[in-house]
DOLOVEX-599999 format. One record per residue (C-alpha): residue in one letter; x, y, z. Coordinates in steps of 0.2 Angstrom, whole numbers, padded with zeros to 4 digits, always signed. Example, Ala and Ser with C-alpha at 12.3 -4.5 7.8 and 13.67 -1.06 7.14 Angstrom:
BEGIN
A+0062-0022+0039S+0068-0005+0036
! end
This chain:
BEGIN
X+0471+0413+0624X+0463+0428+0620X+0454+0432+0600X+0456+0449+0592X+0452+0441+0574X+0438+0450+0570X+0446+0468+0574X+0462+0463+0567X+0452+0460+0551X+0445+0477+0553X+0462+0486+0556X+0470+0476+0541X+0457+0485+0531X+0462+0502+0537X+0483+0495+0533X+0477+0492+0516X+0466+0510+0514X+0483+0518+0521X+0495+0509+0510X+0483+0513+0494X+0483+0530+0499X+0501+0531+0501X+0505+0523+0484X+0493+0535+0474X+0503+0549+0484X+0518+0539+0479X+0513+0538+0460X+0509+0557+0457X+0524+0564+0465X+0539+0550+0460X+0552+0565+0458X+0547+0568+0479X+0552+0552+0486X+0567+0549+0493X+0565+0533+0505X+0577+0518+0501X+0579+0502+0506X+0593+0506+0517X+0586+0523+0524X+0581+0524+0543X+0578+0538+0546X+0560+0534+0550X+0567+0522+0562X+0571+0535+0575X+0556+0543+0574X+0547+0544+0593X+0529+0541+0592X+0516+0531+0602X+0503+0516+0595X+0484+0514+0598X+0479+0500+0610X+0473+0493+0594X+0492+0493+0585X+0500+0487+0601X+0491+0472+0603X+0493+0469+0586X+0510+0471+0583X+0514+0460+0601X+0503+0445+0593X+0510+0444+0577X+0529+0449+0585X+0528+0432+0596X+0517+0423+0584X+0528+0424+0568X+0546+0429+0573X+0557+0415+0576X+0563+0416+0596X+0583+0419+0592X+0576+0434+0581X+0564+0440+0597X+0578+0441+0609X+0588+0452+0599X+0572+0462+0596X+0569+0460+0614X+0586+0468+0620X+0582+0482+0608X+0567+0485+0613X+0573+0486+0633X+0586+0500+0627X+0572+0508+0619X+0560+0507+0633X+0571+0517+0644X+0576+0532+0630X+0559+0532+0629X+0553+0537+0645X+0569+0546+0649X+0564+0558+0636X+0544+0556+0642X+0548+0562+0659X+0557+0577+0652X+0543+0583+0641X+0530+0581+0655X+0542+0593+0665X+0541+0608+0652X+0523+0604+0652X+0517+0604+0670X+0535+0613+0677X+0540+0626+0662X+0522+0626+0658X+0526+0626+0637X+0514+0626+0626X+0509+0610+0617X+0513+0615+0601X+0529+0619+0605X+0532+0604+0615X+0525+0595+0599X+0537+0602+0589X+0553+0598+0599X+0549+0580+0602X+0548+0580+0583X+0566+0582+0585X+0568+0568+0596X+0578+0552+0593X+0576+0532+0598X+0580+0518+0589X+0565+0507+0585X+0568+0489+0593X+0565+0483+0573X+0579+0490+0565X+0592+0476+0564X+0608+0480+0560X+0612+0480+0541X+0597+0496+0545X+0582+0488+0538X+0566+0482+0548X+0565+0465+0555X+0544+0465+0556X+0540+0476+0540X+0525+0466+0536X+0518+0470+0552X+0527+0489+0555X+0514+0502+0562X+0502+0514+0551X+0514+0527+0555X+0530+0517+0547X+0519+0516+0532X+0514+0534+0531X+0532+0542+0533X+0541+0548+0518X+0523+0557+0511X+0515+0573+0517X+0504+0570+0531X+0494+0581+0543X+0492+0582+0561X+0477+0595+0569X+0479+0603+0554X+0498+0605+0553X+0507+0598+0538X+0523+0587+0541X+0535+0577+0531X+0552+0569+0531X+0565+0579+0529X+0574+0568+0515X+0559+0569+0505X+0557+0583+0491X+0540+0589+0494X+0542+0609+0496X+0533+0619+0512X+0522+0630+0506X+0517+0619+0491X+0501+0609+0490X+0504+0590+0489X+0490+0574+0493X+0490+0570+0511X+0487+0559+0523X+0476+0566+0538X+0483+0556+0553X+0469+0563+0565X+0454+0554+0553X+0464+0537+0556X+0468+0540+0572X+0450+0542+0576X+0448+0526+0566X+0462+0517+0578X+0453+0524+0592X+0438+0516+0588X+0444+0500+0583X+0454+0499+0600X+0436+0502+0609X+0428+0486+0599X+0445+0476+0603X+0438+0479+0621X+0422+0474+0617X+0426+0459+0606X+0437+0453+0622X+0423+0455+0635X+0433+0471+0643X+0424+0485+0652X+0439+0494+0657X+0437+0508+0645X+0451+0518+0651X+0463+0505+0640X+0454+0510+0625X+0465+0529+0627X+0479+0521+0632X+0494+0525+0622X+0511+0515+0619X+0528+0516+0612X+0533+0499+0600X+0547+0496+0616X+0534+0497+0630X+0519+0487+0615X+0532+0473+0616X+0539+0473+0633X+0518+0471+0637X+0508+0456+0642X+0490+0456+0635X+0482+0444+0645X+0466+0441+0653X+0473+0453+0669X+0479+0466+0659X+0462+0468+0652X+0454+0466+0670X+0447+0449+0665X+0441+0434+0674X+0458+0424+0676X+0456+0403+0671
! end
């Protein structure tokens, strides 16, 4: 079996510098928070994961959840998997077809929806311990090449000023840490380290020794 210990330490330091950030965010601006316990709005959300976070969140997903809870998650995550690249293919088509911009194809996926494979049905998260970077940024101001986003529930006010949370420097960060994940492993397929996946395909996947070009027994 493959070991990531040592860059799952090092990304559960990034967790915890993302969480503190987000409750000092939290802390200044309580009148602008409007998450819930029941709210998924979040949960609809489509965004990708770092190599890093997909391997992460497969491992713990079959380490830690009990297997009648992980085929339930599992048949999510299959539905998921196939909005997902519905809605994929038809980006890719204003992109190289329409020839759109990427901002504007940015902003439009924005509007997108798909069920995470996590929200069970009384709408809360069945791996919130473990839930993405992302998951734990929603709900605060964040930006993105320099482009400020928030949820739309929230009552942060465009135009106003507000602490943020600068996704590019942590996605640099996840970046990175998905490179020494290849290097911890042995891996010199450095192609992996760009890869990017939705939480379907993350635990649809199978990171073994083949899927990192490994030596096999």
């Amino acid at each position: 079996m493959l070991d990531f210990v040592n860059t799952f330490k090092k990304y559960e330091a990034l967790v915890y510098k993302v969480e503190k950030s987000v409750r000092q965010i939290q802390e200044s601006n309580p009148d602008c928070i409007r998450c819930t316990k029941h709210c998924s709005d979040c949960c609809y959300a489509v965004f990708e994961l770092s190599l890093i976070e997909s391997v992460y969140i497969n491992v713990h997903f079959y380490s830690f959840l009990d297997k009648e809870k992980q085929g339930l998650v599992l048949e999510r995550a299959e539905r998921a998997d196939r909005a997902y690249y519905k809605i994929k293919r038809k980006f890719q088509k204003m992109v190289f077809q329409e020839e759109k911009n990427e901002e504007e194809v940015f902003h439009l996926l924005a509007e997108e929806r798909v069920r995470c494979p996590f929200l069970n049905e009384a709408a809360l998260c069945d791996f919130y311990e473990y839930r993405p970077i992302t998951c734990r940024a929603y709900g605060v101001p964040t930006a993105i090449q320099g482009t400020g986003h928030t949820c739309g529930k929230s009552g942060f006010k465009k135009g106003t000023l507000y602490p943020t949370i600068n996704l590019d420097r942590i996605n640099e960060r996840l970046l990175k840490l998905s490179e020494e994940l290849l290097t911890e492993i042995g891996s010199e397929d450095r192609q992996l380290q760009m890869r990017l996946l939705p939480v379907s395909t993350s635990l649809l996947s199978l990171y073994d020794e083949e899927f990192f070009g490994l030596p096999i027994g």
